[in-house]
Structures are given as structure tokens and as C-alpha cells.
N, CA and C atoms as a LAMMPS dump frame, in Angstrom:
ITEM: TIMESTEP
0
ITEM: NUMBER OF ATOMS
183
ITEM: BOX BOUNDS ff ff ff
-5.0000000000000000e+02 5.0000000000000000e+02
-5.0000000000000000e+02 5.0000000000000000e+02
-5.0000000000000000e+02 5.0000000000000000e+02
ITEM: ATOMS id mol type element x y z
1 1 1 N -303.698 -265.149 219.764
2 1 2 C -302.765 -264.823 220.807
3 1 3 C -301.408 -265.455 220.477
4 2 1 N -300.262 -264.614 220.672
5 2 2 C -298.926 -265.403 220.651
6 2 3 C -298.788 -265.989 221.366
7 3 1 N -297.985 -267.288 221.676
8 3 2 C -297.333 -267.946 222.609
9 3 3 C -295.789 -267.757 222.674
10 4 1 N -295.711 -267.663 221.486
11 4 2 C -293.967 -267.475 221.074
12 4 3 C -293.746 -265.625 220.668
13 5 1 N -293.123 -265.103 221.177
14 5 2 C -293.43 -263.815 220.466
15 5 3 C -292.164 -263.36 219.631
16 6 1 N -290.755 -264.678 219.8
17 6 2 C -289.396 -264.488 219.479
18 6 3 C -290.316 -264.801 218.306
19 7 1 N -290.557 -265.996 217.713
20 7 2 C -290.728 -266.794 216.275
21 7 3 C -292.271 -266.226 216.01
22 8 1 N -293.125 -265.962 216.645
23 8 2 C -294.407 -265.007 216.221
24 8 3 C -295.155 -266.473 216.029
25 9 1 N -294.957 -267.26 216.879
26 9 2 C -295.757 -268.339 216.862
27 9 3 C -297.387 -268.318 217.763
28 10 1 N -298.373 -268.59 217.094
29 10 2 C -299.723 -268.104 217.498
30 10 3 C -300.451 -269.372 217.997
31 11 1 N -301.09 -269.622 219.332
32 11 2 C -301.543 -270.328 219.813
33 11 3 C -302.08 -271.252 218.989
34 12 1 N -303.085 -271.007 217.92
35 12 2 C -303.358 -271.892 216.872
36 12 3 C -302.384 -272.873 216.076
37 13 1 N -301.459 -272.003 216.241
38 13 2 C -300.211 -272.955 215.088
39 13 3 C -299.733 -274.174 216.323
40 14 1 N -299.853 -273.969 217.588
41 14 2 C -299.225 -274.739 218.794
42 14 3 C -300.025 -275.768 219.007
43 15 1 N -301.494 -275.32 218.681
44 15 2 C -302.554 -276.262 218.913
45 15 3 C -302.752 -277.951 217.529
46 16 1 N -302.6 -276.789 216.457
47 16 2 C -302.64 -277.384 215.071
48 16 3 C -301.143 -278.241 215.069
49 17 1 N -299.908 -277.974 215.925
50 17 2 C -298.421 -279.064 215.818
51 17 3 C -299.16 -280.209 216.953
52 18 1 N -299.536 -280.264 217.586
53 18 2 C -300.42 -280.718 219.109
54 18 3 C -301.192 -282.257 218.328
55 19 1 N -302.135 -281.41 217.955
56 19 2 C -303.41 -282.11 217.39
57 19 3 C -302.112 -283.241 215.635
58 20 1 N -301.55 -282.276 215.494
59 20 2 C -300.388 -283.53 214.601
60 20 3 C -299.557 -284.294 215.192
61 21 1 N -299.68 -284.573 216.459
62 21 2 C -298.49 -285.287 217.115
63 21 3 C -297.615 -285.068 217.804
64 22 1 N -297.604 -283.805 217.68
65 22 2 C -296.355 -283.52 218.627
66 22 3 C -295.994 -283.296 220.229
67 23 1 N -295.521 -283.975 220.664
68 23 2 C -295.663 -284.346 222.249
69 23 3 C -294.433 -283.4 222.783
70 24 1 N -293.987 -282.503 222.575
71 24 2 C -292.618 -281.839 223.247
72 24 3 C -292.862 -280.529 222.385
73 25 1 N -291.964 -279.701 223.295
74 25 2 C -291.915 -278.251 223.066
75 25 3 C -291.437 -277.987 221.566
76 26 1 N -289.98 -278.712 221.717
77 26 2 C -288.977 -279.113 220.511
78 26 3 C -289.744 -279.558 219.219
79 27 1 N -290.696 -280.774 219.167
80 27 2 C -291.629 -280.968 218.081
81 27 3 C -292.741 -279.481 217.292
82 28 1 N -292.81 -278.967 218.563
83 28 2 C -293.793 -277.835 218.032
84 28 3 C -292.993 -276.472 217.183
85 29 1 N -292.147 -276.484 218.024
86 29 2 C -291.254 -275.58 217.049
87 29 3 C -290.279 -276.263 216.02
88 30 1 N -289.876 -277.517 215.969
89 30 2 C -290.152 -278.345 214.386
90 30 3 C -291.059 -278.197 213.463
91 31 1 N -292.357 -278.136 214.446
92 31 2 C -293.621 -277.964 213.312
93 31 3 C -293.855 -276.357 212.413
94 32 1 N -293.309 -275.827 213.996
95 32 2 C -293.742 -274.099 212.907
96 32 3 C -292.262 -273.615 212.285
97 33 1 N -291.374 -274.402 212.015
98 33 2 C -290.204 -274.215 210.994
99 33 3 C -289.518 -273.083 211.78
100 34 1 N -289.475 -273.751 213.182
101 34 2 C -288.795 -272.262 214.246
102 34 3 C -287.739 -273.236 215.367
103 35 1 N -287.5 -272.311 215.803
104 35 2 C -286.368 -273.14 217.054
105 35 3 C -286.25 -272.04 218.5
106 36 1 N -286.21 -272.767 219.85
107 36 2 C -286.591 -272.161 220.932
108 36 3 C -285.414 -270.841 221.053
109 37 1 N -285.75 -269.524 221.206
110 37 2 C -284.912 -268.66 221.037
111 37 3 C -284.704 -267.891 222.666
112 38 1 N -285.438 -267.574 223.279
113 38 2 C -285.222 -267.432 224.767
114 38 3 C -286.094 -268.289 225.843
115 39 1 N -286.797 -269.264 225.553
116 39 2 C -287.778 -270.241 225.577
117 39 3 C -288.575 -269.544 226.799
118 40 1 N -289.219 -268.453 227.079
119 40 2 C -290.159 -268.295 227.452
120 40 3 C -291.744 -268.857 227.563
121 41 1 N -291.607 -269.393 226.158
122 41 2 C -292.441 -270.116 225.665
123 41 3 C -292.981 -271.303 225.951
124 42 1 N -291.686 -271.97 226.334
125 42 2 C -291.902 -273.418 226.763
126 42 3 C -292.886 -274.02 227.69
127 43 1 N -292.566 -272.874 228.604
128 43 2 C -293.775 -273.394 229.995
129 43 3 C -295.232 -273.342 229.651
130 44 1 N -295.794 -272.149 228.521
131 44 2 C -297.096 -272.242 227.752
132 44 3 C -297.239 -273.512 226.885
133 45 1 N -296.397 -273.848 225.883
134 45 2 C -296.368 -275.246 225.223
135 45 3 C -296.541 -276.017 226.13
136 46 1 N -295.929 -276.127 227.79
137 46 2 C -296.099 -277.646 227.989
138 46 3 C -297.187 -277.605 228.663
139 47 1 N -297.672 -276.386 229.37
140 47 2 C -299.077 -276.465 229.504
141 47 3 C -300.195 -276.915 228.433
142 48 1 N -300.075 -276.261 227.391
143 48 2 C -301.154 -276.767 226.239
144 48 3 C -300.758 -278.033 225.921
145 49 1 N -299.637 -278.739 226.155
146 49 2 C -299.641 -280.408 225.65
147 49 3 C -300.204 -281.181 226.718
148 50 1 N -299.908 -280.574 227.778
149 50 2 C -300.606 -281.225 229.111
150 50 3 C -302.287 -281.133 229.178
151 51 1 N -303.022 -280.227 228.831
152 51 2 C -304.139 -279.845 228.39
153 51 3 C -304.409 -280.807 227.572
154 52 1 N -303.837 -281.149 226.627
155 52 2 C -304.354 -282.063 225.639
156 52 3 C -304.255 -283.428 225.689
157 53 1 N -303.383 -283.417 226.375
158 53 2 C -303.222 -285.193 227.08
159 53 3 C -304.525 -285.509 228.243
160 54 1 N -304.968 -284.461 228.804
161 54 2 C -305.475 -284.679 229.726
162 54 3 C -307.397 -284.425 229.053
163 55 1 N -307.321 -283.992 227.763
164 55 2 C -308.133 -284.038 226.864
165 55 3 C -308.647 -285.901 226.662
166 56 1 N -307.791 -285.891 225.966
167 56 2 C -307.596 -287.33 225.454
168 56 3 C -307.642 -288.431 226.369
169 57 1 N -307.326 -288.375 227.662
170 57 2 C -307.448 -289.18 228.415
171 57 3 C -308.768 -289.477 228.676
172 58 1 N -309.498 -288.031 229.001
173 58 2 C -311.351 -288.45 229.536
174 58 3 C -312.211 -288.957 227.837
175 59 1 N -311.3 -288.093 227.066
176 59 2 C -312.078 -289.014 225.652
177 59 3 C -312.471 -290.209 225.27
178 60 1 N -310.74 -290.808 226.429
179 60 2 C -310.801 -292.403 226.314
180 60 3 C -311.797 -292.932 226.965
181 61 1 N -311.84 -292.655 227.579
182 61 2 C -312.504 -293.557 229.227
183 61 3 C -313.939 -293.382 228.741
């Protein structure tokens, strides 16, 4: 599935910048060698970083 459909960025590639560190919208499209173009996108990225924080949190505990 796309998330990005300006840069053709695919949920996997968002997941795979995620799982490398990247905590912001801006990092993820650092990661896929893209930059926010009408940022539609953004609100899906910060959902999936929020998802993953909230991953990691019950991992901890």
C-alpha cells in the first residue's frame, strides 16, 4: 500500500525508516531519499510512528 503517493513511498519503506530510527515524518522521507511534497502523508506517518512507540512501550513493561 502507498502512504506517499507524491514520492511512491510504500508502507513498508515507512515501516523499515521506523524500525531504523526514525522518529518524525521529516526522518522518514530522509530515509526514502524523498521530501514532503503536498504532505498528505504526514498524518499516516505519524500515525504509524505513534503505533510503534506505543509498540515498544508494552514490549518494555
Amino acid at each position: 500500500m502507498y502512504v506517499c503517493n507524491c514520492n511512491g513511498i510504500r508502507e513498508r519503506q515507512v515501516r523499515a525508516a521506523i524500525a531504523a530510527g526514525a522518529t518524525k515524518p521529516a526522518q522518514i522521507f530522509k530515509a526514502c531519499d524523498s521530501a514532503a511534497q503536498c504532505a498528505r502523508c504526514v498524518c499516516d506517518m505519524r500515525r504509524m510512528l505513534d503505533e510503534s512507540r506505543e509498540t515498544m512501550r508494552f514490549a518494555a513493561e
